[in-house]
Each structure stands twice: as C-alpha cells, then as structure tokens.
C-alpha positions, 0 to 999 in steps of 0.5 A: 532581078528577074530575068524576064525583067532584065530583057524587057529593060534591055529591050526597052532601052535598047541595049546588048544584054551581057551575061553568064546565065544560060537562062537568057538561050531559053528566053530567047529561043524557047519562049521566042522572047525578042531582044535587042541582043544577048552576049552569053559568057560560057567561060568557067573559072576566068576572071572578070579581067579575063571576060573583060579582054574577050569582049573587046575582042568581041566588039573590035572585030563584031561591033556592028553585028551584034544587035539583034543577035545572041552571041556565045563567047568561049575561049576558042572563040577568042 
C-alpha cells in the first residue's frame, strides 16, 4: 500500500501510525502531511521481538504523549 494511503487511513481512524520506513518523516514534515501520530523504527538488524519490547517501553512510560506527535525509537532511547 502507499504510504500516503496508509496515513490517511491512520488519520481517518484515528490511529498512532507504527513503522520502519523513514518515507512517513518526509510526509509528515516536508509535505506538512497532519497525522495522528507516527512512531518511526530506526533500529537495524533487531528482531520483531526486539522492536516489540522497545515499544512497551515506549508506551509505558509515554502513553499519553504520543498522539499528535512523530516519535523515533533508537536503542539509546530505550
């Protein structure tokens, strides 16, 4: 699917767009594309298990203040 699409269905239903692709940084601050909220992946070569404990991390410490924001996820983050 395009991305474009996938942020407007995101948008439409309201929901935190979760991904690897850094395509979604320039939707949203190049094109000036609204979005609900975008959490990027930038962590090479780990496992979905991996990515997968990073973000409960994420959403046990930030739960309410992801909406409306693009988040980037690295291993120093977490």
């Amino acid at each position: 699917m395009v991305d474009e699409k996938l942020l407007e269905i995101a948008n439409r239903e309201k929901r935190i767009l979760i991904t690897n692709d850094k395509d979604f940084g320039e939707l949203t601050f190049r094109q000036k594309r609204i979005s609900t909220g975008i959490i990027l992946f930038c962590v090479k070569g780990e496992n979905s298990r991996y990515k997968i404990r990073l973000l409960q991390k994420l959403l046990l410490a930030h739960v309410n203040r992801l909406r409306g924001y693009f988040t980037v996820v690295t291993r120093r983050n977490y």
